[in-house]
C-alpha positions in Angstrom: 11.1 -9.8 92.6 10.4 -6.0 93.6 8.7 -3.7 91.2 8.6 -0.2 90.7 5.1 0.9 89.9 4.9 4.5 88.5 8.0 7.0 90.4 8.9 4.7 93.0 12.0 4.4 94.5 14.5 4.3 91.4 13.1 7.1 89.8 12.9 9.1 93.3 16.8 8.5 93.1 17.4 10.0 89.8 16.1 13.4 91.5 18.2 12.6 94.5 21.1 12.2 92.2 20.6 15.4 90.2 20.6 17.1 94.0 23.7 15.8 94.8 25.6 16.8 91.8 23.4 19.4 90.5 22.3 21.7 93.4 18.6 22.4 94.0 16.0 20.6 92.1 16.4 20.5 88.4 13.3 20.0 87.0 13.1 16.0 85.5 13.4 16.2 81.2 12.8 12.7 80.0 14.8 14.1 76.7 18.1 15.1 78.3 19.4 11.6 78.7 18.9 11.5 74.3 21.5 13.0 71.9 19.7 16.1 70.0 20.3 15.7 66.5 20.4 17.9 63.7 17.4 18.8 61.4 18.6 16.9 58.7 19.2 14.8 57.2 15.9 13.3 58.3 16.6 10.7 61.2 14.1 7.5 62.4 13.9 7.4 65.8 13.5 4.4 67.9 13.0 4.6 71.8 13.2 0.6 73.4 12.4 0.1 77.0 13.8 -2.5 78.7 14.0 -3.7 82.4 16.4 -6.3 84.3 16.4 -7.1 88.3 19.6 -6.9 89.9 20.8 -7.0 93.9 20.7 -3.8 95.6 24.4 -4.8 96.3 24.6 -4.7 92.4 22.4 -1.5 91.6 25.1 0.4 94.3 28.0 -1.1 92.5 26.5 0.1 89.1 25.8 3.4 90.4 28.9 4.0 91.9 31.0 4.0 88.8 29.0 7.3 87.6 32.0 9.4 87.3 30.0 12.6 88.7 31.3 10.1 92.1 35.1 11.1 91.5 34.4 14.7 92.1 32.2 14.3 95.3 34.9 11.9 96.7 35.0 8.6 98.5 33.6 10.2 101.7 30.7 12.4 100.2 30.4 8.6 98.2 30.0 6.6 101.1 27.3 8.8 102.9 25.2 9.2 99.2 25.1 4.8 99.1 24.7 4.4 102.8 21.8 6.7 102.4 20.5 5.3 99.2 21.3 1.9 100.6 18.7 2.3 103.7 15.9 4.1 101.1 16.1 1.7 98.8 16.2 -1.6 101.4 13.0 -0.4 102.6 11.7 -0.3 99.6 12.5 -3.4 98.2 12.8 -5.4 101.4 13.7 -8.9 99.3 17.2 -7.1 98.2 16.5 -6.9 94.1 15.8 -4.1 92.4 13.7 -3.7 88.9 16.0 -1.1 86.9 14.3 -0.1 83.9 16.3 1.9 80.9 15.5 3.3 77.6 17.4 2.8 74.9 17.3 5.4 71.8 18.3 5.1 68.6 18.1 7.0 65.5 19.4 6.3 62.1 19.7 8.6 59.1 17.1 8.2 56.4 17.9 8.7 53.0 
């Protein structure tokens, strides 16, 4: 299986994806994808990491339902996955693709 080490690929797409829909290059805040939550009542906060390998057939599919897609249209769509389609082949040249997430939780503390 393919691995991102460091940036790499996946995470190169997340800035390509924030050109697309964004405009420009937004700067990259590890923080934005977490809920902010109130100063109290006090909260734990847990951040998991986890990984899974999928296709690159798969990762496309996944990424295709992102509903910032319906406003670009199919065509605009289309030309985004071909284009992600022949970065990421090259980069993972046996067709899977190491998708890591973080998962955050926080629950109120009493």
């Amino acid at each position: 299986m393919s691995k991102l080490q460091g940036q790499g690929p996946v995470a190169g797409q997340d800035v390509r994806l924030r050109r697309l829909f964004l405009g420009g290059d937004s700067p990259y805040d590890p923080e934005a994808r977490f809920r902010r939550l109130p100063d109290a009542p006090p909260f734990a906060r847990r951040h998991v990491r986890w990984s899974r390998d999928v296709s690159l057939d798969a990762h496309l599919a996944n990424l295709a339902t992102y509903s910032d897609f319906l406003v670009l249209g199919e065509e605009g769509t289309e030309r985004f996955l071909a284009e992600e389609r022949e970065i990421l082949a090259r980069a993972f040249p046996d067709g899977n693709v190491r998708e890591r997430y973080v998962v955050s939780l926080a629950v109120a503390v009493r």
